[in-house]
N, C-alpha and C positions, 0 to 999 in steps of 0.2 A: 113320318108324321111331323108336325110342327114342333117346334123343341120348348115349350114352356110349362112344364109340369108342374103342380100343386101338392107340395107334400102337406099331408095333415096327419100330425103325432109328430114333428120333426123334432123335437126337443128330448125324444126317447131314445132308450140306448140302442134301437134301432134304427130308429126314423131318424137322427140324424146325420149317421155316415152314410147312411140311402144319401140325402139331401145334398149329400158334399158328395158323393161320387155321380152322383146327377149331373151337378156342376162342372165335375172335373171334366168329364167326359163332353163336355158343348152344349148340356141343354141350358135352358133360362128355368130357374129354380123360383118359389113360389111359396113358402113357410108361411103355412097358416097356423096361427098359435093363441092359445087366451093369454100366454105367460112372455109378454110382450120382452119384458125385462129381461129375460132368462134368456129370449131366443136371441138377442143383440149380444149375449155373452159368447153365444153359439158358431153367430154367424158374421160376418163381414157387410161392409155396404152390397157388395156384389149382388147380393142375393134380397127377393122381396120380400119383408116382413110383412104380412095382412094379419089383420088380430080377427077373431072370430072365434067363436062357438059350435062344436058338433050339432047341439040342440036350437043351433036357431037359423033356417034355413035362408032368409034372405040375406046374412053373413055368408054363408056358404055360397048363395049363389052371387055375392058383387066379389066374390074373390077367385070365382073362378070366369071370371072376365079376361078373357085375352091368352086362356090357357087350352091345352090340346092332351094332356091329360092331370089324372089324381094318381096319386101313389098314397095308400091307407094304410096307414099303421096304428091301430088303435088296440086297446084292452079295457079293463074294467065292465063295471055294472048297465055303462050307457055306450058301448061298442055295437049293440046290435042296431037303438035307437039313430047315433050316428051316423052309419053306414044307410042305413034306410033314407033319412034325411040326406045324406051324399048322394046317391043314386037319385031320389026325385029333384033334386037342384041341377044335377047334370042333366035333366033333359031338355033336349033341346037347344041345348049351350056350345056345341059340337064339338064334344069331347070325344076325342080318339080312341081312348086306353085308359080302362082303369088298371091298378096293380091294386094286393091286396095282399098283408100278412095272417095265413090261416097258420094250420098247426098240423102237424105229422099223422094227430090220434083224433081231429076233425072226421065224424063219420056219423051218420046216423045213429047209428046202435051207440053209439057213446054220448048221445046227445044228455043223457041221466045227468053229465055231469056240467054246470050250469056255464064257466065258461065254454067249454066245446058246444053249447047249446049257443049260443052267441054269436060263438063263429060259424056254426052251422046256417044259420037264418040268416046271418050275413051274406057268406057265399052266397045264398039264394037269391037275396037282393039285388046283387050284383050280377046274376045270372039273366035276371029276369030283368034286368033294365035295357038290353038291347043292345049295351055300348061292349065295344069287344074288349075281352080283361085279360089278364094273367093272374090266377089264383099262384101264391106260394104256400106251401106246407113242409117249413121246415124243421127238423129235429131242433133237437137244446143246442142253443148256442153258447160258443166258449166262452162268450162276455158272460156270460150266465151264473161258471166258475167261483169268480171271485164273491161274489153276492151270497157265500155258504163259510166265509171268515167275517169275523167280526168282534172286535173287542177282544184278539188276540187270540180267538177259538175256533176253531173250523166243525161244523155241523151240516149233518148230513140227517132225513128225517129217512125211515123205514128201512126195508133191507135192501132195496133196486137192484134186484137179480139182471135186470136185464141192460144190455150193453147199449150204447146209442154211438150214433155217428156224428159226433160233436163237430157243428159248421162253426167255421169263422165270421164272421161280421164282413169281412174284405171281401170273400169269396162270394156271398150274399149278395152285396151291394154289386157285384160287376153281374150279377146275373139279373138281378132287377134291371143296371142299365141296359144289357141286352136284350132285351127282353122288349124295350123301347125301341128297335131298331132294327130287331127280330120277327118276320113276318109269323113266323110257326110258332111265335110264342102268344099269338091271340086264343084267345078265347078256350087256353090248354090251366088245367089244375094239376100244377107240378110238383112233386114231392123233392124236396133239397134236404141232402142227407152226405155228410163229409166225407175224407177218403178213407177214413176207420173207426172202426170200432171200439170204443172202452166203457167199460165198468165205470158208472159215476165214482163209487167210493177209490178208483183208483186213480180217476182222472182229476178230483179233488188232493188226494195223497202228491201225483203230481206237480200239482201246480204249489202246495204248500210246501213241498222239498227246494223251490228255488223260491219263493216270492217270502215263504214264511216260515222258513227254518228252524225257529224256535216252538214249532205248537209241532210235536210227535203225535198227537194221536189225532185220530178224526173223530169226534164222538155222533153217536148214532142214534138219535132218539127217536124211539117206537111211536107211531101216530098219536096213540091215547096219550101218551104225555105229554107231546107236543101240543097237543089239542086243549088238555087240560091245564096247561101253562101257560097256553093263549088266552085263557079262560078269566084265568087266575090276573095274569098279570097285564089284562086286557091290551095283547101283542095281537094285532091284528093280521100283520103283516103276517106273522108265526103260524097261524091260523092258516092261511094263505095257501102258502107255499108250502105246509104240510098235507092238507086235502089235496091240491096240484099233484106234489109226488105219488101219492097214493093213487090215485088217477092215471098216473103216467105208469104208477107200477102196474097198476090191470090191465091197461089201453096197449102197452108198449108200443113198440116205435116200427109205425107203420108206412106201408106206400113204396115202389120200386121208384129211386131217383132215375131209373135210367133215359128216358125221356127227357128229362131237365137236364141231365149232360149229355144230350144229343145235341138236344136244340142252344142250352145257353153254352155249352163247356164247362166241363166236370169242375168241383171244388179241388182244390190241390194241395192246401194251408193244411198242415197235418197238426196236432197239439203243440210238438215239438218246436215246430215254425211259429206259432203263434206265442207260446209265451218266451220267444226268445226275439223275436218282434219287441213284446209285450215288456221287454227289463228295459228294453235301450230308452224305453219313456216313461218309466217307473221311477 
C-alpha cells in the first residue's frame, strides 16, 4: 500500500509510540489532534500535524487527504460516535487499511459493560464500511503498570484472581507496523496477548520493588470503597478504573493470540525486559 497513514488519538499513551514506530519504519505519518500544542511537544517537524475533531466530519475528511490508511486509537464516552464518523469520511477517499485498538474481553455477551459496548459497535463500523482492517485486541498493557502508584502509594482495586499476559507497547507497535505490510493481516480481529502470564497484584509488587522501593505494601481496595470514595471525593478517574477492573475480573482475558503471532510475530518483551528498558529512562 501507499505509506501515509493517519493516526487519530496519537497523543495517547498508545497512539503515540504507534505514530513514531510508523515513522521509524518508512511510512509518512499523519497526527490528527485537537491538542495541537501538546502534539508539537510529541512530535518533530518530520511528521504532519492536522488539528481536527472526532465529531466533525469535514475535519476528518480534509485530513485524510493524500493518505492510504487510519490507525484508531481512541477511548472515552464519544469512541463509538468517532469511529462512526471515521469510517463515513473514509469513503470513498481510497483508503487502504484501517487499524483499530479493540480490547481482549470486546465480545458481545460483555457488551453490559458500557466501554466494551463502544468497542463492540465500533468494530462493527469498521466491519461494515468495506475498507479492509485489522482489529487489535489486546490484553493490559505494561504502560498501564505505573498508572496504580501515585503519591507514593501503590493501589490495586478488587481481588484479580486472574493472571493476564502483560504486552509491551514496543512489541504492540511493530505488530501494528506489520500489519501495514502484511497481506494476511487484512480484514483479521487479532487478539495480542504477551509471552507470560502474571498476577496483576504481582506484577504491580514487581514493578514497585525496582521503580518504588520505599512503598512495601500494595493496598487493595474492594470495589464499594473505591466507588464510594469516588463518590465522596468526586475522583472520577477512581470511579473509572474501579468499574474497568471489576469488569475485567468477570470478562477475564480472552482470545487465542496465536494467529497474531503467526501472521505479525509473537510478542517477546517479557516484564523483566521491559522495566529494565524502563530504568535506563527513568
Amino acid at each position: 500500500m501507499k505509506n501515509k497513514i493517519l493516526v487519530i488519538g496519537a497523543t495517547g499513551m498508545l497512539g503515540e509510540p504507534v505514530a513514531k514506530r510508523l515513522h521509524k519504519d518508512g511510512f509518512s505519518v499523519k497526527v490528527f489532534t485537537r491538542k495541537i500544542e501538546r502534539a508539537k511537544e510529541l512530535f518533530d517537524d518530520s511528521f504532519d500535524i492536522t488539528e481536527g475533531d472526532i465529531t466533525d466530519v469535514p475535519s476528518i475528511e480534509s485530513a485524510l487527504k493524500g493518505c492510504s490508511g487510519i490507525h484508531i486509537n481512541l477511548s472515552g464516552v464519544l469512541e463509538q460516535v468517532g469511529v462512526q464518523n471515521i469510517t463515513a469520511a473514509a469513503k470513498n477517499k481510497n483508503i487502504e487499511k484501517i487499524s483499530y485498538v479493540s480490547g481482549t474481553s470486546v465480545a458481545e455477551e460483555t457488551t453490559w459493560f458500557p466501554q466494551t459496548k463502544r468497542k463492540y459497535w465500533s468494530e462493527d463500523a469498521i466491519k461494515r464500511s468495506g475498507i479492509p482492517y485489522t482489529i487489535f485486541c489486546p490484553t493490559w498493557f505494561m504502560e498501564s503498570i505505573p498508572k496504580f502508584v501515585k503519591d507514593g502509594k501503590a493501589y490495586l482495586f478488587g481481588r484479580q484472581p486472574n493472571r493476564y499476559h502483560f504486552i509491551a507497547a514496543d512489541d504492540f507497535t511493530r505488530m501494528v507496523s506489520v500489519s501495514y505490510r502484511e497481506e494476511k493481516a487484512s480484514n483479521k480481529r487479532l487478539f495480542i496477548h504477551g509471552p507470560e502470564a502474571w498476577y496483576f497484584l504481582d506484577a504491580l509488587k514487581k514493578y514497585c520493588e525496582l521503580f518504588h522501593p520505599e512503598i512495601k505494601k500494595i493496598n487493595v481496595i474492594p470495589y464499594f470503597i473505591a466507588n464510594f470514595i469516588a463518590v465522596i471525593a468526586k475522583k472520577e478517574a477512581m470511579k473509572n478504573i474501579s468499574n474497568l477492573m471489576s469488569f475485567i475480573e468477570k470478562a477475564g482475558e480472552r482470545g487465542n493470540p496465536a494467529e497474531a503471532n503467526t501472521i505479525l510475530g509473537a510478542p517477546e518483551i517479557n516484564l523483566s525486559d521491559w522495566m529494565e528498558k524502563r530504568e535506563k529512562y527513568v
